[in-house]
C-alpha positions as CSV (number, residue, x, y, z in Angstrom):
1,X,146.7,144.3,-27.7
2,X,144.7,144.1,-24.4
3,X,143.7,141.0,-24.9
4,X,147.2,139.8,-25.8
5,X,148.3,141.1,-22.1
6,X,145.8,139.6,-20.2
7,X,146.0,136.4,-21.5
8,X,149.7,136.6,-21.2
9,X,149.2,137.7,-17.4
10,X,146.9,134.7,-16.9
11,X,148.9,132.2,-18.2
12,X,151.7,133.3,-15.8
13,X,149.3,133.5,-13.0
14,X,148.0,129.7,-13.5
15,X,151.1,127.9,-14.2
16,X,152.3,128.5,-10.7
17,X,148.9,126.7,-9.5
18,X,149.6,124.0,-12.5
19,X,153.2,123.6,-10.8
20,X,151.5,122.9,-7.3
21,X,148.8,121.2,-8.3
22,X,151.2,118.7,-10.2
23,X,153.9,118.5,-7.7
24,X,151.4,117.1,-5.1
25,X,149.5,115.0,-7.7
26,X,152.9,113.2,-7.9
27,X,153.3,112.6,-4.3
28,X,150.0,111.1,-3.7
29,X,148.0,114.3,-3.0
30,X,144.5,115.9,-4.3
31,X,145.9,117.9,-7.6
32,X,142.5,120.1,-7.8
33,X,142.4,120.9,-3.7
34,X,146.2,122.0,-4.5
35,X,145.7,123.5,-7.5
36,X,142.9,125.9,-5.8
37,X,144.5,127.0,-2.8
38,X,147.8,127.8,-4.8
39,X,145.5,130.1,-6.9
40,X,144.6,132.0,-4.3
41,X,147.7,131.2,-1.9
42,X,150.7,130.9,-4.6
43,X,154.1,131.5,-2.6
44,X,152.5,130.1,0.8
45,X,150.9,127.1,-0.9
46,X,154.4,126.3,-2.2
47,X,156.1,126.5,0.8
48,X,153.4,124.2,2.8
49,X,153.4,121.8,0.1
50,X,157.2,121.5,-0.1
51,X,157.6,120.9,3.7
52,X,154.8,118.5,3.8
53,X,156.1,116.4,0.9
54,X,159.7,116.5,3.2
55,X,158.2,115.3,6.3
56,X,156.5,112.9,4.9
57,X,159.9,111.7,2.9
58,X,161.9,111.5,6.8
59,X,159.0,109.5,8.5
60,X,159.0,107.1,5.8
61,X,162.7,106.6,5.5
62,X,162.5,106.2,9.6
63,X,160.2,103.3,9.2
64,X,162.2,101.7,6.3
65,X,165.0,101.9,8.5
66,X,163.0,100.9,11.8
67,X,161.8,97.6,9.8
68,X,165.9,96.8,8.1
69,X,166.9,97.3,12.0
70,X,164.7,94.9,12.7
71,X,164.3,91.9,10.5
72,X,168.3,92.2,11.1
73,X,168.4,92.1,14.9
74,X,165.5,88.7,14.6
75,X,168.2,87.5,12.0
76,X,171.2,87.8,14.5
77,X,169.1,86.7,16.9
78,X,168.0,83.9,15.3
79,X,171.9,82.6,14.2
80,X,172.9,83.2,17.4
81,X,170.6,80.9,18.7
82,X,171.6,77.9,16.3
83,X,174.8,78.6,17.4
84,X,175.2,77.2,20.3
85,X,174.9,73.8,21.0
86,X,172.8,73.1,23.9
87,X,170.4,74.8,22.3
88,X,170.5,72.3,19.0
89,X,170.6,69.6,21.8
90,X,167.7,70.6,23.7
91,X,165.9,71.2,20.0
92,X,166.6,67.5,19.1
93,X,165.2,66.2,22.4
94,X,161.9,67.9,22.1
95,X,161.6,66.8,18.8
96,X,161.9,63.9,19.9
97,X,159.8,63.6,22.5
């Protein structure tokens, strides 16, 4: 009967370490180094682990957006610039020169 409890309390004790340990696994981060601090750590380790994952989710998303800003400002800028036609005139005179 003991036995029974303890185990029981154990396997409650290391699924909150398994849930850590396989939450950062899935965003690219050491499952074991996870999985040992939540054991020792479990509410804390959660908490660090959720705001990391988050910041790490905004400074992506920044730089996916910094890059679309971009190629699309060179793409205005470039249509703009065949636009006009001194441009295309001067173009054709260097070419051929």
């Amino acid at each position: 009967m003991l036995v029974d409890i303890v185990l029981a309390v154990a396997a409650f004790y290391f699924s909150i370490p398994l849930i850590a340990g396989y939450f950062a696994y899935s965003y690219g981060r050491s499952f074991w180094l996870w999985f040992t601090i939540s054991t020792f750590f479990p509410i804390i380790t959660h908490f660090i682990l959720f705001t990391l994952v988050y910041m790490d989710e905004r400074v992506t998303a920044k730089d996916k957006l910094n890059r679309r800003e971009r190629a699309e400002s060179d793409q205005l800028v470039k249509d703009l610039i065949e636009s006009i036609p001194e441009v295309k005139r001067l173009s054709k005179k260097k070419v051929n020169v």
